[in-house]
C-alpha positions, 0 to 999 in steps of 0.5 A: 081772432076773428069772431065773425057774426053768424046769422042762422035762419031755419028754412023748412021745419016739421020739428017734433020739439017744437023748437024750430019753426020756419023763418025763425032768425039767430044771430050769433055773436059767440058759440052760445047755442041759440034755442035749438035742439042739441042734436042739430046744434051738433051737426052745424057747431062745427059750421059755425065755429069754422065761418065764426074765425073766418074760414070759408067752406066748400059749397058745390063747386064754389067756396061760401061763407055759408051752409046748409044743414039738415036736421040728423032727425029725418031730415025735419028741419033745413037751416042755413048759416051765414056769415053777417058782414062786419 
């Protein structure tokens, strides 16, 4: 398995918890859900767990081993993931 590190870096945020203000940075080492709210946690996991086993995602016309993500609330909080190098 390949258990890649997963830097999350929250790009806009109008959060009404709270929970995420623009620049903060995550950097993920398992799946454990990082200080987010669990509705945006819920639209990205698949993400992470995918760029995590090494799995490079469609971005536009190109592949990355990143994305961008939305916050299903209005759309408050933009965040970005990527894959951290080993």
């Amino acid at each position: 398995m390949a258990n890649f590190k997963i830097k999350l870096e929250i790009l806009e945020s109008r959060c009404r918890s709270g929970y995420c203000k623009k620049g903060d940075v995550f950097i993920l080492e398992n799946d454990i859900c990082p200080p987010i709210c669990a509705e945006l946690w819920n639209c990205i996991y698949p993400y992470v767990f995918a760029l995590q086993n090494g799995a490079v995602l469609d971005d536009g016309d190109a592949k990355s081993k990143s994305f961008t993500a939305k916050c299903p609330d209005e759309e408050r909080v933009i965040i970005r993931g990527e894959v951290i190098e080993k």
